[in-house]
N, C-alpha and C positions, 0 to 999 in steps of 0.2 A: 446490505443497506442500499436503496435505491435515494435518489437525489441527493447524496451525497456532494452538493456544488453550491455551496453559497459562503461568499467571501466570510473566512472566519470560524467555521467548521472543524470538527474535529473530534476524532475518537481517540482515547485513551488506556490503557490498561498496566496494570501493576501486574511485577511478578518477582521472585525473588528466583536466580541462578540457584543451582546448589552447589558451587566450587566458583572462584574465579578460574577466568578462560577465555577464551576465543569460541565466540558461538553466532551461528550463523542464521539468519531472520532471514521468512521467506516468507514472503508476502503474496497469496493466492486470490486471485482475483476474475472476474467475470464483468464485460462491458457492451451491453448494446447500443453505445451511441456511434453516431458515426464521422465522430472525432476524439483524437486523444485527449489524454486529462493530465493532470498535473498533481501532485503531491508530495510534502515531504515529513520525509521520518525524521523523531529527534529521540535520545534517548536520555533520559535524565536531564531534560527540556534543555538536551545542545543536539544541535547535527550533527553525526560523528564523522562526516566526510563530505565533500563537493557533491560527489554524487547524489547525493538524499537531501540535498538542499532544495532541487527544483526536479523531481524524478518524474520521467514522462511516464504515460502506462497506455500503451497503444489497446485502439476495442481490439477486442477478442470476437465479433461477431455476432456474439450474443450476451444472454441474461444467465448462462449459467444453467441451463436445461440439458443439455450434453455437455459430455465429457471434454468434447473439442471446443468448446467455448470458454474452457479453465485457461490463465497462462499464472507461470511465476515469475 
C-alpha cells in the first residue's frame, strides 16, 4: 500500500487459527518516507498489549525494491 496516512484508515483481514495457541504476528514492511509512522494492531477489534497500541515503524530507506529495504 502506498499513502497509507490519513486519519482513520485501515486494513483488515480475517483468519481462522487451526488450534488455539500462542502465535506470533509479523508484520513486514518497507517505508521511503523520511520520518517514522505510527500504527496499531488490534485483534478481535482489542489491542492485545501496550505495545501495538501506538507502534512506531521506523523508514526502512526505501519502497521495498531491495531486500535491504524490508524490516519486521
Amino acid at each position: 500500500l502506498i499513502g497509507w496516512d490519513a486519519t482513520g484508515q485501515w486494513l483488515e483481514w480475517a483468519f481462522e487459527a487451526p488450534e488455539a495457541g500462542d502465535y506470533q504476528v509479523t508484520l513486514r514492511y518497507a517505508s521511503g518516507r523520511g520520518w517514522d509512522i505510527w500504527r496499531e494492531l488490534k485483534l478481535d477489534a482489542a489491542v492485545p498489549g501496550d505495545g501495538f497500541a501506538k507502534h512506531t515503524l521506523k523508514t526502512t530507506g526505501g519502497w521495498g525494491r531491495a531486500a535491504a529495504e524490508w524490516q519486521n
